[in-house]
C-alpha positions in Angstrom: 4.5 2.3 23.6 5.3 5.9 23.1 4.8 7.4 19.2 8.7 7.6 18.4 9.1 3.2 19.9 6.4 2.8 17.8 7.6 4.1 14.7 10.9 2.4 14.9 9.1 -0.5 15.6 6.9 -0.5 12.6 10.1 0.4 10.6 12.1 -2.5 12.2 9.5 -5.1 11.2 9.1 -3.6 7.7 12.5 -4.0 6.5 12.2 -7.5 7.7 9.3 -7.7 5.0 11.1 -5.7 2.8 14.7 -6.4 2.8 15.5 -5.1 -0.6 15.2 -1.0 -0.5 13.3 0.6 -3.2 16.2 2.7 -5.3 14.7 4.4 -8.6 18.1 4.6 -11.2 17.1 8.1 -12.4 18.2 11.7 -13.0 16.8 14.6 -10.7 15.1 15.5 -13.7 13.9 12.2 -15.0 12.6 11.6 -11.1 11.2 15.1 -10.9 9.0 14.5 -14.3 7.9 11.2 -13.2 7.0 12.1 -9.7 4.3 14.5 -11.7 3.4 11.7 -14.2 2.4 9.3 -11.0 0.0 11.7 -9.4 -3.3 10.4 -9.5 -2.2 7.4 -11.0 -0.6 3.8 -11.2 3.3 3.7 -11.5 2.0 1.0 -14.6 0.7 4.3 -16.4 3.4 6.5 -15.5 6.3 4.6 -16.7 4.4 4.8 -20.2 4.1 8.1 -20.4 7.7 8.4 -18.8 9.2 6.5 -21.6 6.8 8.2 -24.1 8.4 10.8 -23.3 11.8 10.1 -23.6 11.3 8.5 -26.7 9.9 12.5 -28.3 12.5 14.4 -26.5 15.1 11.9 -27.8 16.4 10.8 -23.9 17.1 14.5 -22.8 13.6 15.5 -21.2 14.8 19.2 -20.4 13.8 19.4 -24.5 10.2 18.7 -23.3 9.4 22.6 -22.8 9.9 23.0 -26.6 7.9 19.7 -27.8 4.5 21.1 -29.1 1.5 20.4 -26.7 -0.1 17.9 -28.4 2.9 16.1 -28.6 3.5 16.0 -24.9 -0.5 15.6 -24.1 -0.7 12.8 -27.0 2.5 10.9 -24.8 1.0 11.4 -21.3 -2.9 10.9 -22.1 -2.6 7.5 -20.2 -1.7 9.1 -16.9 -4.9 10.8 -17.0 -5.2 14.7 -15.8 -3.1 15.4 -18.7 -3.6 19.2 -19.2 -3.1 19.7 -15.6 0.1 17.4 -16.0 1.0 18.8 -19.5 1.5 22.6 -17.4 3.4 21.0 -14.6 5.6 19.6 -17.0 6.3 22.5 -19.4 7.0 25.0 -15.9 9.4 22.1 -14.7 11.4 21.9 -17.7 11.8 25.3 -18.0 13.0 26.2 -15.3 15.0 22.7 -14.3 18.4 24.2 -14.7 18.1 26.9 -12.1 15.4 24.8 -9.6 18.0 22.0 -9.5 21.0 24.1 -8.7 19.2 26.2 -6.1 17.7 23.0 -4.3 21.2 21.9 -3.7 21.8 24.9 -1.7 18.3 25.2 -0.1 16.9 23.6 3.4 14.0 20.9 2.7 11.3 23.5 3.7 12.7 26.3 1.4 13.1 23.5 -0.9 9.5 22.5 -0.8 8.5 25.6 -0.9 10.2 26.6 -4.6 9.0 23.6 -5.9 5.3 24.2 -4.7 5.8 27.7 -6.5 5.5 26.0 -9.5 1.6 24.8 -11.0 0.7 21.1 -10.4 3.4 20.3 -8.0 1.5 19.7 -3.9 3.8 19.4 -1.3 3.6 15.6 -1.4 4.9 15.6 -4.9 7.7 18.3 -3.8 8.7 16.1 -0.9 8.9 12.6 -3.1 11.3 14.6 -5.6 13.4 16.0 -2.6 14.1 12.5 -1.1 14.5 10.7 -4.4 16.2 12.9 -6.3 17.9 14.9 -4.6 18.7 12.7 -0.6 17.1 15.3 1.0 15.1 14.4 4.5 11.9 14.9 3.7 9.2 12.2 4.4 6.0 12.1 1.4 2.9 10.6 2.6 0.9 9.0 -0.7 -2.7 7.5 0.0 -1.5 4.1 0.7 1.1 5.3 3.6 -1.7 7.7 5.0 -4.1 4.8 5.1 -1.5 1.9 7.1 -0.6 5.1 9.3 -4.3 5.6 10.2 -5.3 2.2 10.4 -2.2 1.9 12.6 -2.7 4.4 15.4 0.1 6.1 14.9 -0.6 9.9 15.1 -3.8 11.3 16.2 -6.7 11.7 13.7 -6.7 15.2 13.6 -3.2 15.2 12.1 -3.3 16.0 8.4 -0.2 15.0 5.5 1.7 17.7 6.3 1.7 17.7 10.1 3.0 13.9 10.3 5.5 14.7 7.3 7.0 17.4 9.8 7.1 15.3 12.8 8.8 12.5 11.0 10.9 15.2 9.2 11.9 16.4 13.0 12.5 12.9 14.4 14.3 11.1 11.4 17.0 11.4 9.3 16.5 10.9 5.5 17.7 7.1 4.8 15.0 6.3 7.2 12.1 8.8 6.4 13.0 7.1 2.6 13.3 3.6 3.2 9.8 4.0 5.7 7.8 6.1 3.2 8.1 3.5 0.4 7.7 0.3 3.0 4.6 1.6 3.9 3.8 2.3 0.7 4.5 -1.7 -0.3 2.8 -3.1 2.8 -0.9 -0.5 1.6 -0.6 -2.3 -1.5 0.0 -5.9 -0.9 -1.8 -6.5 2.5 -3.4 -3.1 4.2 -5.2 -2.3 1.2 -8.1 -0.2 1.0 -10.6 -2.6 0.4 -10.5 -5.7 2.2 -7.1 -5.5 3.9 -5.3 -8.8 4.6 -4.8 -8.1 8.5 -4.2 -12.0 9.3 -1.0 -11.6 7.2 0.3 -8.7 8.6 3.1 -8.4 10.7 2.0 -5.2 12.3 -1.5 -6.6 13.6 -0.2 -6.7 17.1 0.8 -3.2 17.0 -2.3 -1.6 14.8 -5.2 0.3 16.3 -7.7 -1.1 13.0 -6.7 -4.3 13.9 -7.7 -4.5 17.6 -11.0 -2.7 17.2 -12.1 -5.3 14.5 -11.3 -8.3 17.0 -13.2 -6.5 19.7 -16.1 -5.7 16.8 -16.5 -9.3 16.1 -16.0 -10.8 19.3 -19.2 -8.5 20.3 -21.1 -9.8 17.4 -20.9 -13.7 18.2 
């Protein structure tokens, strides 16, 4: 099966697991600061320090570049790297007015690239902000959806994030770059996990490279 069958197999038979699509209810700001809370992270721990948040800046988080430091720090500590975070944050907010009306106007790649201007903000994080916030095509690739991609076979090994977020950005058109990224994302956390991964309960076994070469492994080993 040749890489673009595969893929839309893979996204077929996800969305069978997965009927409901994953729509966050928030503002491009509110997804923007979040998407730099979650780095490094749970989504448990961000959504605390996403609501801390909210609850100092009184709902309107553009007010976070004027909370003192060890306000914001003291709100986010739970999401760990909170210094690195707590800079993010502050060059975010500040600038928010004029990043959000100039994404609007900008391609995804001059898009990513603004946003990777500013300090703790990786193309990964750019790319979730793009495609959540804003319905640009752009396809993020977080450790869970690098692992079930790997595992899978899909693209060759020497590929790295950004070279298989390009392809799929080439390929695929937003809705489904969006509704795959977080799919795969579901499926590395409840069954192609990174310790011990389910594979019996998968619905991709027949389809995934890991898979095969651990039949063959233990068939050698009776």
């Amino acid at each position: 099966m040749d890489r673009l069958r595969l893929i839309k197999e893979i996204y077929i038979r996800l969305k069978e697991l997965f009927p409901v699509p994953y729509k966050p209810n928030r503002t491009p700001l509110e997804q923007a600061v979040f998407t730099v809370l979650s780095q490094n992270t749970t989504d448990r721990n961000a959504e605390k320090c996403f609501e801390n948040l909210k609850k100092v800046t009184n709902g309107n988080l553009i007010k976070l570049k004027d909370i003192p430091k060890d306000t914001v720090i003291s709100a986010i500590r739970p999401c760990g790297m909170f210094r690195q975070k707590l800079k993010g944050l502050k060059a975010l907010t500040s600038a928010w007015p004029e990043i959000e009306r100039k994404i609007e106007e900008l391609s995804e790649k001059e898009a990513i690239e603004l946003l990777t201007s500013l300090p703790y903000v990786g193309s990964k994080t750019a790319r979730v902000i793009l495609t959540f916030a804003f319905n640009k095509n752009t396809f993020p690739i977080d450790t869970h959806c690098y692992r079930v991609l790997k595992r899978l076979g899909v693209f060759p090994e020497s590929w790295d994030k950004d070279r298989i977020s390009e392809f799929m950005e080439k390929h695929f058109d937003g809705e489904f770059n969006r509704v795959f990224h977080y799919n795969l994302i579901r499926l590395g956390r409840t069954v192609c996990k990174a310790r011990n991964p389910e594979c019996e309960k998968c619905p991709l076994k027949d389809l995934c490279r890991y898979y095969r070469e651990k039949t063959e492994k233990a068939k050698t080993e009776k």
